[in-house]
VOPAGU-2260 file (C-alpha; in pm, 1 decimal, decimal comma):
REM VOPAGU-2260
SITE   aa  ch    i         X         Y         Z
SITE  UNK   A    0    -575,3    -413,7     851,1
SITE  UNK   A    1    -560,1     -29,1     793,0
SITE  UNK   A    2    -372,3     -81,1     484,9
SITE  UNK   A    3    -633,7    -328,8     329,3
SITE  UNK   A    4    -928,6     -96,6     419,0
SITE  UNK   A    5    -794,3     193,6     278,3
SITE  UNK   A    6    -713,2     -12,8     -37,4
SITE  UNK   A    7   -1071,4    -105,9     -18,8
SITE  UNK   A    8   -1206,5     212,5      16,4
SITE  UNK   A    9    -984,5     361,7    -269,6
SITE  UNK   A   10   -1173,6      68,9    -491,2
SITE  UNK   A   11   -1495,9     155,5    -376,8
SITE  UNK   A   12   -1483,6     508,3    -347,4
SITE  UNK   A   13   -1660,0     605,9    -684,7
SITE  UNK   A   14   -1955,0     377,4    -572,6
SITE  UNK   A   15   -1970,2     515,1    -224,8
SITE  UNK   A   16   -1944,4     875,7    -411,3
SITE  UNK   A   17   -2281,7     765,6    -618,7
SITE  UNK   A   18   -2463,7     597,5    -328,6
SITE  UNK   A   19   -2428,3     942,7    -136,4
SITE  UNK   A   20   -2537,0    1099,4    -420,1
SITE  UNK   A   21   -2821,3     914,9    -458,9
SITE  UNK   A   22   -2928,9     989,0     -93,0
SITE  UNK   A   23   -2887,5    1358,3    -105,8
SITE  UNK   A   24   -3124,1    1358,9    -427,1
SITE  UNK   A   25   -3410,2    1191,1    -319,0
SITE  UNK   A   26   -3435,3    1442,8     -61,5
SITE  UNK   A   27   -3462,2    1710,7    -272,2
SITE  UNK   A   28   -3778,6    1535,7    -424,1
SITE  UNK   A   29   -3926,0    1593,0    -136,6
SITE  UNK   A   30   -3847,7    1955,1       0,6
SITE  UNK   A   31   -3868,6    2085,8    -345,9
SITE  UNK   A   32   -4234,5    1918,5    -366,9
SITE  UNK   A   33   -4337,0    2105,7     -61,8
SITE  UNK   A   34   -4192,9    2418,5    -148,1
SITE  UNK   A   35   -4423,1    2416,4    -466,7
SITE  UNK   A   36   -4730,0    2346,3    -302,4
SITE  UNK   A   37   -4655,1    2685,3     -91,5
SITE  UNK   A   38   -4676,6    2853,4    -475,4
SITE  UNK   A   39   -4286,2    2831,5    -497,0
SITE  UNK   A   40   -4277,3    2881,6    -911,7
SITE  UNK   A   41   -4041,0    2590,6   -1100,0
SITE  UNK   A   42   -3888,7    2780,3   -1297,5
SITE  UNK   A   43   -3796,7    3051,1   -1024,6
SITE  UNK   A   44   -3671,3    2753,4    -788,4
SITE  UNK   A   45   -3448,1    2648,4   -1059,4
SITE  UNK   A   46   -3272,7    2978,6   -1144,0
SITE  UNK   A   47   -3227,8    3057,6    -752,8
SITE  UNK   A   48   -3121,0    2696,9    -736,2
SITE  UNK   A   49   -2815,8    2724,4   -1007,9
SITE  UNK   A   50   -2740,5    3098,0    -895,2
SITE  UNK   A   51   -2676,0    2987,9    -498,2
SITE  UNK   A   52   -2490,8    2649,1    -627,6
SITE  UNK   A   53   -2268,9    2906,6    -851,2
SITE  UNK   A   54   -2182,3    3174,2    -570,8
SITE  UNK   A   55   -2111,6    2897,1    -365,4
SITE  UNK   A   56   -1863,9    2663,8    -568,6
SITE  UNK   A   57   -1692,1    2911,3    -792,3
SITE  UNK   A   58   -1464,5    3068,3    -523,9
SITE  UNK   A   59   -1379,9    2759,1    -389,0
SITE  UNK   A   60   -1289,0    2637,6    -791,3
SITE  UNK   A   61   -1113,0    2949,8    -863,7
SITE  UNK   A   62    -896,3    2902,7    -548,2
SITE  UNK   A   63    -863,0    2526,4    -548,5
SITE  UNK   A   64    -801,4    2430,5    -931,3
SITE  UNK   A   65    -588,2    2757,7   -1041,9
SITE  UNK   A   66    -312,7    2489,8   -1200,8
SITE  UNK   A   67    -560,6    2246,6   -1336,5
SITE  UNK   A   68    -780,9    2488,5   -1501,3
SITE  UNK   A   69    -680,2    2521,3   -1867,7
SITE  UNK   A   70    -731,8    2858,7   -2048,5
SITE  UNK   A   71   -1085,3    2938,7   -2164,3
SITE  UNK   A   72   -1119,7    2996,2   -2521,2
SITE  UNK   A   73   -1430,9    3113,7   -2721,5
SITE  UNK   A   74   -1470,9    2773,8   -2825,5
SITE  UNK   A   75   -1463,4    2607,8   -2479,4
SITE  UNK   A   76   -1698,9    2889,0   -2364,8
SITE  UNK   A   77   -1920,9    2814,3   -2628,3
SITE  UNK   A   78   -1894,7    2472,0   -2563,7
SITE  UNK   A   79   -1933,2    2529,9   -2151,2
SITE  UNK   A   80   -2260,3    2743,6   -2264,7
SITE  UNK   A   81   -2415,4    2441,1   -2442,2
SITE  UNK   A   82   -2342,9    2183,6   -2217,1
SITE  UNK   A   83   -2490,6    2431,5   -1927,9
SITE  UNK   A   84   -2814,2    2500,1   -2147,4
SITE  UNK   A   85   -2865,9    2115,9   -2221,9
SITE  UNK   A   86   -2818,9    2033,9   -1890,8
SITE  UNK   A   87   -3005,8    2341,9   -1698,1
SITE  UNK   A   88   -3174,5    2562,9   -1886,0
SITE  UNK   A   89   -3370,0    2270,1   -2027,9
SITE  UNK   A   90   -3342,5    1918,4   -1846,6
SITE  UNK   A   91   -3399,9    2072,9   -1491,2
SITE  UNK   A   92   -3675,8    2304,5   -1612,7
SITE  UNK   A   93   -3851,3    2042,4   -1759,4
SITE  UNK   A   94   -3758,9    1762,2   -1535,8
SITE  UNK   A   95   -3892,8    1992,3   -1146,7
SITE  UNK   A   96   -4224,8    2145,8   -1413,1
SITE  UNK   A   97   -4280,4    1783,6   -1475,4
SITE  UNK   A   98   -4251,7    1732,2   -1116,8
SITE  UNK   A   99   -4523,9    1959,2   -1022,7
SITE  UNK   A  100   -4776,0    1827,1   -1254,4
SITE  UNK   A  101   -4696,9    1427,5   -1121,4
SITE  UNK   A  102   -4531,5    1319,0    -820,9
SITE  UNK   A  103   -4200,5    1265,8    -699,3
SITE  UNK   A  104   -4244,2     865,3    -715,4
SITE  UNK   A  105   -4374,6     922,3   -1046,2
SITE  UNK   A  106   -4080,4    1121,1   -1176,0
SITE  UNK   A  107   -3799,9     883,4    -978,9
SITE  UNK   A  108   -3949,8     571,6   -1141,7
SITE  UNK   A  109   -3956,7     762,1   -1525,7
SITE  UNK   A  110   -3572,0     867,4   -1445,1
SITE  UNK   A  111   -3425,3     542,7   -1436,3
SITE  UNK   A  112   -3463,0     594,6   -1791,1
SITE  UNK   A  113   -3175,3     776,1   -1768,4
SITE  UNK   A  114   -2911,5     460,1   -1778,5
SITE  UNK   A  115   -3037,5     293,9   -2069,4
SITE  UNK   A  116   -3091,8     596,2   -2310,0
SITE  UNK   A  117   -2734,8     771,9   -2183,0
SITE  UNK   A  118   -2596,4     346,2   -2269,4
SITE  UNK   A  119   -2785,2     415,1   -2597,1
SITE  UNK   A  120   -2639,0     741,3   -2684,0
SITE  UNK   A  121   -2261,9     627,4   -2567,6
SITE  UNK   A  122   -2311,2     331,8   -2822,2
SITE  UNK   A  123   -2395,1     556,6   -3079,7
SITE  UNK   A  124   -2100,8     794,0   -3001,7
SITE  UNK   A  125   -1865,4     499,3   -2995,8
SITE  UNK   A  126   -1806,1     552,3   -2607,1
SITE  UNK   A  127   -1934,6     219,9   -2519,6
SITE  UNK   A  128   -1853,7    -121,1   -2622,9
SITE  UNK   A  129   -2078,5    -409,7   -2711,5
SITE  UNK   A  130   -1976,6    -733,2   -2795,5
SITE  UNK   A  131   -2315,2    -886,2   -2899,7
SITE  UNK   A  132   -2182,4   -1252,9   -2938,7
SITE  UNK   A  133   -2079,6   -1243,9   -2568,3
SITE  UNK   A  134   -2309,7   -1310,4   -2235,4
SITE  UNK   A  135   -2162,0    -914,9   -2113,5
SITE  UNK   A  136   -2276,3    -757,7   -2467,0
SITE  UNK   A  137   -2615,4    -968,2   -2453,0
SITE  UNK   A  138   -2666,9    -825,6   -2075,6
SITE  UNK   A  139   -2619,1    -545,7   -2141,0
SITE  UNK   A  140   -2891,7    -522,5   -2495,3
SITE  UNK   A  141   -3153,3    -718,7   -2311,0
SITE  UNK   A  142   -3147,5    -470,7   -1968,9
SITE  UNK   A  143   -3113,3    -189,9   -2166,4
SITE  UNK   A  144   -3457,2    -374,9   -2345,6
SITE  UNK   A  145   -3634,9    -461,4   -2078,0
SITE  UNK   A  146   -3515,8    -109,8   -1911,0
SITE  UNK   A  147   -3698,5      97,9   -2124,5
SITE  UNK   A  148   -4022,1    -161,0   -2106,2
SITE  UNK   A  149   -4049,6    -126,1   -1788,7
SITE  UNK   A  150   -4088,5     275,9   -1837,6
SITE  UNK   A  151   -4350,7     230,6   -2140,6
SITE  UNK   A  152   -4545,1      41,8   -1766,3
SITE  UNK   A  153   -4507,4     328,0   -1589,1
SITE  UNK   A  154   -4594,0     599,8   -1822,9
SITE  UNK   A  155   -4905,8     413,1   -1987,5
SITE  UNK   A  156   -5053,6     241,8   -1731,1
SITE  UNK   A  157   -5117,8     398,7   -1388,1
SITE  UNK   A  158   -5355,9     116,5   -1216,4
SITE  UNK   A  159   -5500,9     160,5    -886,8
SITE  UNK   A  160   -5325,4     265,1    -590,3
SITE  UNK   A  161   -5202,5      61,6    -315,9
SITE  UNK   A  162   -5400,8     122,9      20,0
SITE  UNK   A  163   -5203,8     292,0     301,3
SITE  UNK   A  164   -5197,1      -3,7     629,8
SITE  UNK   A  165   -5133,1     309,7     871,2
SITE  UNK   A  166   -5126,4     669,8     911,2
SITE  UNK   A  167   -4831,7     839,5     785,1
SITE  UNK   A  168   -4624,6    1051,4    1001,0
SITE  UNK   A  169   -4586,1    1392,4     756,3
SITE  UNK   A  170   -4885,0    1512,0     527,0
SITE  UNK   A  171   -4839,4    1714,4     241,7
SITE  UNK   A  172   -5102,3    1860,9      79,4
SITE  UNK   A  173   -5136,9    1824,3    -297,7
SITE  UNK   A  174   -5282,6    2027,9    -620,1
SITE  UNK   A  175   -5500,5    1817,6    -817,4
SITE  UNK   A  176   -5246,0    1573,0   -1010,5
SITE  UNK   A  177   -5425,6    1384,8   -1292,5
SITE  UNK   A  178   -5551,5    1674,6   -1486,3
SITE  UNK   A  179   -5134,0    1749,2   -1581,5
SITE  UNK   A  180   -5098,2    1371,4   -1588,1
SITE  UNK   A  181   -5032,6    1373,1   -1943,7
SITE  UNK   A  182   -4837,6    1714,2   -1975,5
SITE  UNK   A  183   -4603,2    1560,4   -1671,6
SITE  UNK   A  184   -4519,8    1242,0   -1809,3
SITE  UNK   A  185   -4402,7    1384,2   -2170,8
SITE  UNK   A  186   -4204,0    1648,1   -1973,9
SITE  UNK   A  187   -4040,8    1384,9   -1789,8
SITE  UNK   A  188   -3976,3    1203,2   -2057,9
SITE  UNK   A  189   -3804,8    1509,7   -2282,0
SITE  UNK   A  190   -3593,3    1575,1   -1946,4
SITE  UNK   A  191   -3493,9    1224,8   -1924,6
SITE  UNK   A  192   -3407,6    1200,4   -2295,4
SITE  UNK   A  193   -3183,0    1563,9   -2230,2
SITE  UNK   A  194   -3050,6    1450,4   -1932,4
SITE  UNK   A  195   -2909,6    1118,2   -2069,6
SITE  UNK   A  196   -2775,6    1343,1   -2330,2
SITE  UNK   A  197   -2587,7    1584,5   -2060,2
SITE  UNK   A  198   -2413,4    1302,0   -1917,2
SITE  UNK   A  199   -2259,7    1235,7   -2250,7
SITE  UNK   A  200   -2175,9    1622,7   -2310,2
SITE  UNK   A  201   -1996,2    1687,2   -1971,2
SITE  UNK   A  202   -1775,5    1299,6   -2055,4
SITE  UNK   A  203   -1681,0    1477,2   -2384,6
SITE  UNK   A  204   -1582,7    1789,8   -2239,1
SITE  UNK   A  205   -1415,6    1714,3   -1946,0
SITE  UNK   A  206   -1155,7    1555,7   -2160,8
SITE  UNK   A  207   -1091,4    1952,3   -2270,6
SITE  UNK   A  208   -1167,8    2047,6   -1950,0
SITE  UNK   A  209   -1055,8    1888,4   -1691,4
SITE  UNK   A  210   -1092,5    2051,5   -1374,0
SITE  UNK   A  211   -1449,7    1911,7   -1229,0
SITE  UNK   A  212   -1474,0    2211,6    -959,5
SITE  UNK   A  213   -1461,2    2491,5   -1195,5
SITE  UNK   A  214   -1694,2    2268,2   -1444,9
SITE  UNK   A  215   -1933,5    2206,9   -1187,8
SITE  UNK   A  216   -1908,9    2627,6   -1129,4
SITE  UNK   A  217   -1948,1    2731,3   -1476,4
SITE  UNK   A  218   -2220,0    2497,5   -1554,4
SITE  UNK   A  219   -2395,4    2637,2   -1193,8
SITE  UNK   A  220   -2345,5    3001,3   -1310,4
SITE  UNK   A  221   -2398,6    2986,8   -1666,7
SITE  UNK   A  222   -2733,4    2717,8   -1640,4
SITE  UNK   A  223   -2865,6    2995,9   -1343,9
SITE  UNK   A  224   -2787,7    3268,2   -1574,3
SITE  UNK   A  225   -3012,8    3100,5   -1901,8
SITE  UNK   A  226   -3302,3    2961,8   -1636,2
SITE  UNK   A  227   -3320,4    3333,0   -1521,5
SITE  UNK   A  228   -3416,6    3456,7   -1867,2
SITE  UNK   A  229   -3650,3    3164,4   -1891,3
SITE  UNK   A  230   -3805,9    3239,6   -1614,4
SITE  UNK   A  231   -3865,6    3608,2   -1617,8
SITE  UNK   A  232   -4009,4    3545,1   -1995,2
SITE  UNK   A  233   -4309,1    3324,4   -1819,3
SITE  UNK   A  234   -4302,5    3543,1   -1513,3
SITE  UNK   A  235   -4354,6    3873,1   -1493,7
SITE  UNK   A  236   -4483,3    3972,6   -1194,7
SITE  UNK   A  237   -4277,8    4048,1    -884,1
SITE  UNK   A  238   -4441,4    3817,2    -620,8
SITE  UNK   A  239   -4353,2    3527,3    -850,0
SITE  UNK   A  240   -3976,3    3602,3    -731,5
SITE  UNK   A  241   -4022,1    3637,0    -358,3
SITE  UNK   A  242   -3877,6    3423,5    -132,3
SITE  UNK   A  243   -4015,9    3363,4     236,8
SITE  UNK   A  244   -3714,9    3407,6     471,0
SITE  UNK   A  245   -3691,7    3097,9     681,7
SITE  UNK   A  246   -3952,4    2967,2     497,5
SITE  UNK   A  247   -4017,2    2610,4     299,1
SITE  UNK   A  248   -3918,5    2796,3       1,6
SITE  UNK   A  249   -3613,3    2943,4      96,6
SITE  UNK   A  250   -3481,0    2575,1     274,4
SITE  UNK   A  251   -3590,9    2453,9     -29,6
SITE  UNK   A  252   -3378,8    2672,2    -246,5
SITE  UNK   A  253   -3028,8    2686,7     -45,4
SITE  UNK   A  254   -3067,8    2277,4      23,7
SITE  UNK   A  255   -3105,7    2224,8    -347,8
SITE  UNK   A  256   -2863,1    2440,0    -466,6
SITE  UNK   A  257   -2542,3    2377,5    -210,9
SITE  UNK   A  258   -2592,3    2022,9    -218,9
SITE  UNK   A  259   -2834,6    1904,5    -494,7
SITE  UNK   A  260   -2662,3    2162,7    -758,4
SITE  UNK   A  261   -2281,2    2195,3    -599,3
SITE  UNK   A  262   -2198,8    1867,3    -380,3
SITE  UNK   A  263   -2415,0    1619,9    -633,1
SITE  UNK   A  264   -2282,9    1761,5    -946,9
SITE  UNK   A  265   -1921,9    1757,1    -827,2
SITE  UNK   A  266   -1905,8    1405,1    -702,8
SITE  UNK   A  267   -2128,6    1327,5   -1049,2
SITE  UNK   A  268   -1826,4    1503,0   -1265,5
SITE  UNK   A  269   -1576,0    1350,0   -1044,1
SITE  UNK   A  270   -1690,8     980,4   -1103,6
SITE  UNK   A  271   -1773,2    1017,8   -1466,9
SITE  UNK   A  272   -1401,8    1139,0   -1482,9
SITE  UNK   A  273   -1312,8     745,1   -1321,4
SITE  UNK   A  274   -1587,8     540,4   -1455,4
SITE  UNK   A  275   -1783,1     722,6   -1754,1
SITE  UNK   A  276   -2119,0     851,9   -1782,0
SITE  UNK   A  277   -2281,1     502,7   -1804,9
SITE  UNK   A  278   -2168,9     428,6   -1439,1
SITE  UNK   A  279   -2287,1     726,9   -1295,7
SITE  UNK   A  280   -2628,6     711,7   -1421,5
SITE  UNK   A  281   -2666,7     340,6   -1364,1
SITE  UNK   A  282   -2681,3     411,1    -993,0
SITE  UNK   A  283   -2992,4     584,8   -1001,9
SITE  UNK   A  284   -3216,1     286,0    -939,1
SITE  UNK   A  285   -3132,9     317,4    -602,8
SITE  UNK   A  286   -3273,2     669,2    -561,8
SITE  UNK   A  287   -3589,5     539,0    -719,2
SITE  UNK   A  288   -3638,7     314,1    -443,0
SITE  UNK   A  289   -3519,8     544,9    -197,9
SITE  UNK   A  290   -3802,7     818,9    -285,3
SITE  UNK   A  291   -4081,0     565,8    -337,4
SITE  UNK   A  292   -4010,5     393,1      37,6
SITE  UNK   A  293   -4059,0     790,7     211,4
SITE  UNK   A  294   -4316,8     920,8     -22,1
SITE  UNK   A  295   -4567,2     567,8      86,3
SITE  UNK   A  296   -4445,8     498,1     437,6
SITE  UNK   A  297   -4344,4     859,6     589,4
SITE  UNK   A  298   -4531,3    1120,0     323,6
SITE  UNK   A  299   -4868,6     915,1     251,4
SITE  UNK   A  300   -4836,6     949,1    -103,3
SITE  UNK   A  301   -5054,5     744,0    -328,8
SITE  UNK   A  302   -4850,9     436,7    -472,5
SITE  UNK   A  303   -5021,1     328,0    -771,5
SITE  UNK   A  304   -4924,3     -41,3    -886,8
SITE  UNK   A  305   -4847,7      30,1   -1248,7
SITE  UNK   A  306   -4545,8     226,0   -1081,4
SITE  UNK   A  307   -4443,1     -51,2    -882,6
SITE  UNK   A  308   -4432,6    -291,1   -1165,8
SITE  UNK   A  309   -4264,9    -101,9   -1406,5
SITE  UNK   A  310   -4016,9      31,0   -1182,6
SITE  UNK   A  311   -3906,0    -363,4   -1051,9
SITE  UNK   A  312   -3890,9    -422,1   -1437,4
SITE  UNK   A  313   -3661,6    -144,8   -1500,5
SITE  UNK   A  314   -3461,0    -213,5   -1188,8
SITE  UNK   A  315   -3401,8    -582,7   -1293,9
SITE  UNK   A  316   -3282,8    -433,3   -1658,9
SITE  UNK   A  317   -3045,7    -188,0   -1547,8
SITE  UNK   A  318   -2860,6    -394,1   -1316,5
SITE  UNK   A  319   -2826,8    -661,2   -1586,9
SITE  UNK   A  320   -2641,7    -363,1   -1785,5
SITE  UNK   A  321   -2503,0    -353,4   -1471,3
SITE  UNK   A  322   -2322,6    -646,6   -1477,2
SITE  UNK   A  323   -2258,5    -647,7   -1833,0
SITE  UNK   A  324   -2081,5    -314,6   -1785,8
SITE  UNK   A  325   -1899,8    -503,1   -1490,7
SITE  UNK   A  326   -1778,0    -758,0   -1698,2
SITE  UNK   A  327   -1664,1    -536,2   -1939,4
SITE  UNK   A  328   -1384,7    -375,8   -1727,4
SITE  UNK   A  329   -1117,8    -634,3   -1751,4
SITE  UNK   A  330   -1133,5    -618,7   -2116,8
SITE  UNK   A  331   -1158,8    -263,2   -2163,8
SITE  UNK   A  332    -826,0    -238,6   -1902,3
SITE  UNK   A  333    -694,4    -480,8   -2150,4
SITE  UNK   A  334    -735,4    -319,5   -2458,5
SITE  UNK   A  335    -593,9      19,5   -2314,9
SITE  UNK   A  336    -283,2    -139,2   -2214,5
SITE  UNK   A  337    -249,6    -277,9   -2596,5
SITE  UNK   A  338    -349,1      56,3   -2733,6
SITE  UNK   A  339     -14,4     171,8   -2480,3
SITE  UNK   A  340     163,9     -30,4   -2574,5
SITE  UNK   A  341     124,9       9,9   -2953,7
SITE  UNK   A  342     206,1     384,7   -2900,7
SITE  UNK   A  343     565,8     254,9   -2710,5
SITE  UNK   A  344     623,3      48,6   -3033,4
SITE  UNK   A  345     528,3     277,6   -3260,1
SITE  UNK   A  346     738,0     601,4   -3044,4
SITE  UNK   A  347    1046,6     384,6   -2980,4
SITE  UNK   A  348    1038,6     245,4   -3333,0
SITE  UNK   A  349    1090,0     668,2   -3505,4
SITE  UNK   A  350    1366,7     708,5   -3223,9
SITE  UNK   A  351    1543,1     440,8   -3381,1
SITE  UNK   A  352    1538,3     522,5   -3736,5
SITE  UNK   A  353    1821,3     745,4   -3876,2
């Protein structure tokens, strides 16, 4: 009995790994929400975010992955400083300003964007496979389809807001949303579109570099280190930069960036590493759901029905890519093991010659 649950937990662990991811983010929706309506700047958050995360996890990579880490190069740096600008310095920037301008159901429904355009990009960069005569190639076109119609709903039509049936237990008070409506959504979008393309970046180079703690550190210290010039370019006063001891902000800041920027990232890098960057970000549905069910019942934010309906539509088309990404594992297993065993032939057959 031990035996079999341990076998079934070693099957399941990169989906338990993304479901716990997907329940530490959606908290940080909300406590970084009510850190910026105390004034907590976005851009500030984000650079004390990545520098904390960094502090944190690169001791515990330089001590932990000494063997696995392979030697850093110019190049690698180089490439470690792009992936860490793509990734911080401009999706997370974008993605928490955007944030501040909407809402976090807003944003969570507009980020499940993330699976189709990262399946998009992988296509184009010959990471995934579609067979289109097949019902697994077809699933996966038409979700990835109806995916992204379901975010055109959500970012063009708002509609009017559901009506709360009882009094919500935590109130947060809120700057005036609709007159950044527009600015948020097309920030949302770009971080979405960057994001999808991060993914993609950290599958290519963890092939070079494969040691996910120290990744996870460099892209923590490095992304901290751009959002800090960022930042103090748009800000230049001092208060701007303080930090209320004990307060929302600070909470705010040392939640995000242990878990949200250390614990997430790892176990993101970790499962790409197993699955690929389409499985990871297919799993983010769940946080949409997640952040939409406490912002209405235990936040009182305003649900507005163009979010519910295009968020159910791009639910329903990500988990038919889903299941066409499913039903794509046997054969992909099966084409590695020809691939091996072409390399066998093709080894054993220049031992033999004279």
């Amino acid at each position: 009995m031990a035996y079999a649950l341990k076998a079934v937990f070693a099957t399941y662990k990169p989906h338990i790994s993304m479901i716990l991811v997907q329940i530490l983010s959606a908290i940080v929706y909300f406590i970084t929400e009510a850190a910026f309506n105390q004034g907590l700047n976005p851009y500030v958050y984000v650079t004390y975010r990545y520098c904390l995360a960094g502090l944190v996890v690169f001791p515990l990579a330089y001590f932990l992955e000494k063997k696995q880490r392979p030697k850093l190069t110019l190049a690698l740096f180089l490439e470690l400083f792009l992936v860490s600008l793509l990734g911080v310095g401009l999706t997370m920037n974008m993605f928490f300003a955007s944030m501040k301008c909407t809402s976090p159901t807003f944003v969570a429904a507009i980020f499940n964007t993330v699976s189709s355009l990262t399946f998009v990009i992988a296509i184009l960069f010959r990471m995934e496979f579609v067979d289109v005569k097949s019902p697994r190639g077809i699933a996966k076109i038409v979700g990835t389809v109806i995916s992204l119609a379901g975010v055109t709903v959500i970012t063009l039509y708002k509609g009017p807001a559901l009506k709360s049936l009882w009094d919500a237990p935590i109130h947060m008070k809120r700057l005036s949303v609709d007159e950044n409506w527009v600015k948020g959504s097309i920030l949302t979008v770009a971080s979405c579109i960057t994001w999808s393309s991060w993914f993609i970046m950290q599958a290519v180079i963890l092939k070079k570099y494969p040691a996910q703690l120290s990744l996870t550190a460099w892209m923590d210290c490095l992304g901290g280190a751009q959002s800090a010039v960022f930042a103090a370019f748009l800000n230049h006063t001092p208060a701007a930069w303080s930090v209320t001891m004990l307060g929302i902000d600070f909470w705010a800041i040392t939640y995000c960036g242990i878990v949200g920027s250390g614990i997430v990232i790892f176990l993101q890098i970790w499962c790409m590493e197993e699955k690929g960057p389409v499985f990871v970000a297919m799993f983010n549905p769940l946080q949409t759901v997640m952040v939409a069910v406490l912002a209405y019942f235990v936040f009182g934010e305003k649900l507005y029905t163009g979010s519910i309906l295009g968020g159910a539509t791009v639910i329903i088309g990500l988990y038919m890519l889903l299941w066409g990404k499913d039903k794509d594992m046997p054969y992909i297993k099966s084409q590695d093991e020809v691939k091996e065993a072409d390399k066998e032939m093709v080894a054993s057959a220049g031992k033999e010659e004279p």
